[in-house]
SEDO-266158 format. One record per atom (N, C-alpha, C): residue in one letter; x negated, y negated, z. Coordinates in pm, whole numbers, padded with zeros to 5 digits, always signed. Example, Ala and Ser with C-alpha at 12.3 -4.5 7.8 and 13.67 -1.06 7.14 Angstrom:
<seses>
a-01319+00569+00780;a-01230+00450+00780;a-01320+00330+00780;s-01285+00225+00708;s-01367+00106+00714;s-01290-00003+00787;
</seses>
This chain:
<seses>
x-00084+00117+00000;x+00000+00000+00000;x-00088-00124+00000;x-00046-00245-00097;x-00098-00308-00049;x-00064-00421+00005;x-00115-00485+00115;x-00046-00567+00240;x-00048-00715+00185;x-00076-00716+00101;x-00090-00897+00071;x+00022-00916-00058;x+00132-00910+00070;x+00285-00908-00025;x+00269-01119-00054;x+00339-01124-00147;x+00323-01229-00177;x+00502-01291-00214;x+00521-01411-00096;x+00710-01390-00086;x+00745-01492-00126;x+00849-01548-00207;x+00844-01680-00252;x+00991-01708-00247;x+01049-01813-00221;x+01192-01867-00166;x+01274-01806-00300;x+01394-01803-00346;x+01475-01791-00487;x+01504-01902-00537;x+01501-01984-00468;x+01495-02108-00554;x+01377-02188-00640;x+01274-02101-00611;x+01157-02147-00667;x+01166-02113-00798;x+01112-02225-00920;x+01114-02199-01065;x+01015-02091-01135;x+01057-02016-01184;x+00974-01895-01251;x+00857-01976-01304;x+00876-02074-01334;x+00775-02162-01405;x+00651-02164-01267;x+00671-02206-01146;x+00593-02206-01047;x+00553-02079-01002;x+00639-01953-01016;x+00609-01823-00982;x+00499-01779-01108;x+00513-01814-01208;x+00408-01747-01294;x+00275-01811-01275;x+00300-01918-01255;x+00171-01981-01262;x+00098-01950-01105;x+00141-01846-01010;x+00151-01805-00891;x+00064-01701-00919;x+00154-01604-00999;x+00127-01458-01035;x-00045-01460-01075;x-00031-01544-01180;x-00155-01554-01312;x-00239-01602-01200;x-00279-01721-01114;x-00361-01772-01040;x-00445-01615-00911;x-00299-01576-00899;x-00360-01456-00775;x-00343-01291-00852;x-00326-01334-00994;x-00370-01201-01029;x-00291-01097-01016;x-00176-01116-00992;x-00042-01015-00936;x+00067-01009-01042;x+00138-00920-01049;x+00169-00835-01118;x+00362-00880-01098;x+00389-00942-00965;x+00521-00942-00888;x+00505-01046-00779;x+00645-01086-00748;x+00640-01175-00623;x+00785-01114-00552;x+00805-01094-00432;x+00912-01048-00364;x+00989-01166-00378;x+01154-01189-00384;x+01223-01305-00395;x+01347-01286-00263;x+01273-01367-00206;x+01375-01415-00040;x+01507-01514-00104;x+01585-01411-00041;x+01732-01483-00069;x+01738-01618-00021;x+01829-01727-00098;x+01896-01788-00106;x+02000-01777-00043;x+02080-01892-00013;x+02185-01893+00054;x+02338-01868-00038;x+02298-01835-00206;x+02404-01829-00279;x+02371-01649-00287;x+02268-01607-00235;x+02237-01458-00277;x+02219-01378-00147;x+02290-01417-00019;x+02266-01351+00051;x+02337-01211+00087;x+02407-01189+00027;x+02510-01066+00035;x+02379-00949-00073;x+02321-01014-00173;x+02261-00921-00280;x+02084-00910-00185;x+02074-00951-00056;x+01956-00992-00014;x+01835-00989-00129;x+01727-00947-00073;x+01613-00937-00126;x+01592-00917-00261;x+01487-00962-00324;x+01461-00878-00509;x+01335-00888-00521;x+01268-00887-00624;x+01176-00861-00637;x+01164-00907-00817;x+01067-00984-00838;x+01077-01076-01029;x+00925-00997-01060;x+00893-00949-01178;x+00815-00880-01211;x+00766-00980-01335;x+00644-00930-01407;x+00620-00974-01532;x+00719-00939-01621;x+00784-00817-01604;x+00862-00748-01675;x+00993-00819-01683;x+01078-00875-01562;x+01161-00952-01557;x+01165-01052-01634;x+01027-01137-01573;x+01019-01223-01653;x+01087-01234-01827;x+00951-01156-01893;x+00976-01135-01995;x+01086-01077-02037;x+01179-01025-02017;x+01313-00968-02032;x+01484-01022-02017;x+01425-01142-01894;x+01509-01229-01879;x+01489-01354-01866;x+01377-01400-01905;x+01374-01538-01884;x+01324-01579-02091;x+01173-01491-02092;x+01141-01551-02209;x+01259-01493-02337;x+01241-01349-02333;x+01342-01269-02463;x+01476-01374-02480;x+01489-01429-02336;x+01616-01475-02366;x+01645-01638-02377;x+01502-01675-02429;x+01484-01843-02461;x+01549-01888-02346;x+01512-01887-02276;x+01513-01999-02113;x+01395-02068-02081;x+01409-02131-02066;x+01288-02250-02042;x+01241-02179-01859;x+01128-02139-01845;x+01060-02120-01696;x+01127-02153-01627;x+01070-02372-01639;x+01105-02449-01532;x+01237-02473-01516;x+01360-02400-01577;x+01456-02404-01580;x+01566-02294-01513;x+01468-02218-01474;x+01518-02066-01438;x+01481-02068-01264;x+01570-01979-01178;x+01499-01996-01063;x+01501-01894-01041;x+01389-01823-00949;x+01311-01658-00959;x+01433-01605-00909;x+01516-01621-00816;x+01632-01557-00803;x+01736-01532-00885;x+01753-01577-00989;x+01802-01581-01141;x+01727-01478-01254;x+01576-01403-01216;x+01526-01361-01272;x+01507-01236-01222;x+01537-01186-01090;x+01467-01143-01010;x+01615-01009-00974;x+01512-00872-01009;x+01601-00723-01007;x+01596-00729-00813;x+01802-00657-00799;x+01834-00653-00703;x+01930-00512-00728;x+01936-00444-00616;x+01879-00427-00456;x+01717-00439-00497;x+01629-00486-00402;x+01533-00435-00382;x+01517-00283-00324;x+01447-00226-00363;x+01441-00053-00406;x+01288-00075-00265;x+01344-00064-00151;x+01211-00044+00000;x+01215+00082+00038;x+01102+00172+00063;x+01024+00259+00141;x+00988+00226+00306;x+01028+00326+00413;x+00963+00255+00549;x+00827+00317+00523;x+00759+00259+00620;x+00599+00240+00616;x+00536+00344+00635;x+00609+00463+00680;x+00552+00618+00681;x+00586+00720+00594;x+00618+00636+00438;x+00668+00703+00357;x+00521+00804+00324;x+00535+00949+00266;x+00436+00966+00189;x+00391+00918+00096;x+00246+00926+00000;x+00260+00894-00119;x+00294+00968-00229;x+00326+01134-00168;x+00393+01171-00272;x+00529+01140-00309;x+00607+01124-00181;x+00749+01079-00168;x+00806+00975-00242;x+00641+00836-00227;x+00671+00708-00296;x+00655+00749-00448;x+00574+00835-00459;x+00554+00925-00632;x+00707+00957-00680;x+00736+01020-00632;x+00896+01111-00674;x+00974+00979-00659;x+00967+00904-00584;x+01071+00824-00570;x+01062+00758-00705;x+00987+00651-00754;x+00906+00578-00824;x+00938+00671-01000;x+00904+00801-00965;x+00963+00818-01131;x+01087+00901-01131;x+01174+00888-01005;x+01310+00956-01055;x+01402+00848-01050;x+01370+00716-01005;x+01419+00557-01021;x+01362+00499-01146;x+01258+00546-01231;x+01234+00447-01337;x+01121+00343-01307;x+01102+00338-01156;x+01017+00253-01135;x+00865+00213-01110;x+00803+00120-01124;x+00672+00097-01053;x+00632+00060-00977;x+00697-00027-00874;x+00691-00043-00787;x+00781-00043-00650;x+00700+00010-00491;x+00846-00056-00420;x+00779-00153-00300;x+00904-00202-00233;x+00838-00250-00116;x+00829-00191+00031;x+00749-00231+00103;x+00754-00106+00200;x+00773-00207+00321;x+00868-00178+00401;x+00937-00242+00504;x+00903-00143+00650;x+00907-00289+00729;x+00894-00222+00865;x+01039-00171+00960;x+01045-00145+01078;x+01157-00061+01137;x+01203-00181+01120;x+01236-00285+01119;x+01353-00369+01129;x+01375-00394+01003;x+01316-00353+00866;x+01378-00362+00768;x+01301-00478+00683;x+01201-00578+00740;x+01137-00690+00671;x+00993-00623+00568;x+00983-00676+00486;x+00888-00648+00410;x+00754-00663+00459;x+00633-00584+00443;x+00535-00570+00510;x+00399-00574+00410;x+00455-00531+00258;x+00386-00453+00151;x+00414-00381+00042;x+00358-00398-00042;x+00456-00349-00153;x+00331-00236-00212;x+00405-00091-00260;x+00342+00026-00341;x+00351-00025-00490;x+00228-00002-00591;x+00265+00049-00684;x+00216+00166-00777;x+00249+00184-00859;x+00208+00311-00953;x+00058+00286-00964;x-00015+00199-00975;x-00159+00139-00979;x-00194+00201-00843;x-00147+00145-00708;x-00197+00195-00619;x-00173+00346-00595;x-00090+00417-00605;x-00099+00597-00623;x-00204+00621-00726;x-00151+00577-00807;x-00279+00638-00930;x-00396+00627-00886;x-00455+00501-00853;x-00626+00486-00763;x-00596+00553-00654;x-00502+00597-00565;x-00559+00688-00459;x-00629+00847-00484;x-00514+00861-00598;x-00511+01018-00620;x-00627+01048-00717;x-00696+00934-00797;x-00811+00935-00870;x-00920+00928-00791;x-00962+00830-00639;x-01019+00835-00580;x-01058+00963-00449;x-00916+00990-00427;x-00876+01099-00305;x-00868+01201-00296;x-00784+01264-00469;x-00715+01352-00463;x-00581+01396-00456;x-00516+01487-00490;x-00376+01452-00418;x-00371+01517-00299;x-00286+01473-00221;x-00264+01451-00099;x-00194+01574-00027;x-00218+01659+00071;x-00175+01795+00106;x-00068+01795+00174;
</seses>
């Protein structure tokens, strides 16, 4: 997992989130509800989002706000998930990444397919 989750309000403009992403090299930013999105809580805006719903679909960045861009439910693991578990989970959802939450449910860290893959290339898989 890695711990340097990076959380950004939903009202913030994708335009400021990318230029976020690209600066720290990340891939995703977790998106903290809004007060118009609190029933859908948490999400999570990807490059993938991005590109899928903001650019494919001629929207201007600074015009978009990451909570507008940004896939919901957030799809969380608790923090003693395995990594094979987060494996199975991850390709019987479609996905690459999740976030990994503590007992009260707040985000702590987020898995992704990058990080399994370098463990199990570095480690092994896991018994």
């Amino acid at each position: 997992m890695n711990p340097n989750l990076v959380t950004m309000s939903g009202d913030t403009s994708v335009e400021d989130a990318m230029h976020l992403m690209r600066e720290q090299r990340i891939s995703s930013v977790v998106v903290q509800p809004t007060a118009d999105d609190e029933e859908t809580g948490w999400g999570i805006m990807t490059q993938r989002d991005v590109i899928s719903r903001v650019v494919s679909a001629t929207k201007k960045p600074n015009q978009v706000r990451i909570s507008e861009a940004a896939t919901r439910p957030l799809i969380t693991v608790p923090e003693d998930t395995s990594l094979l578990d987060c494996a199975e989970r991850m390709g019987s959802d479609n996905i690459r990444r999740m976030v990994v939450v503590d007992t009260q449910g707040h985000p702590i860290g987020i898995i992704s397919d990058t990080d399994i893959f370098a463990s199990v290339e570095q480690f092994g898989l896991p018994e």
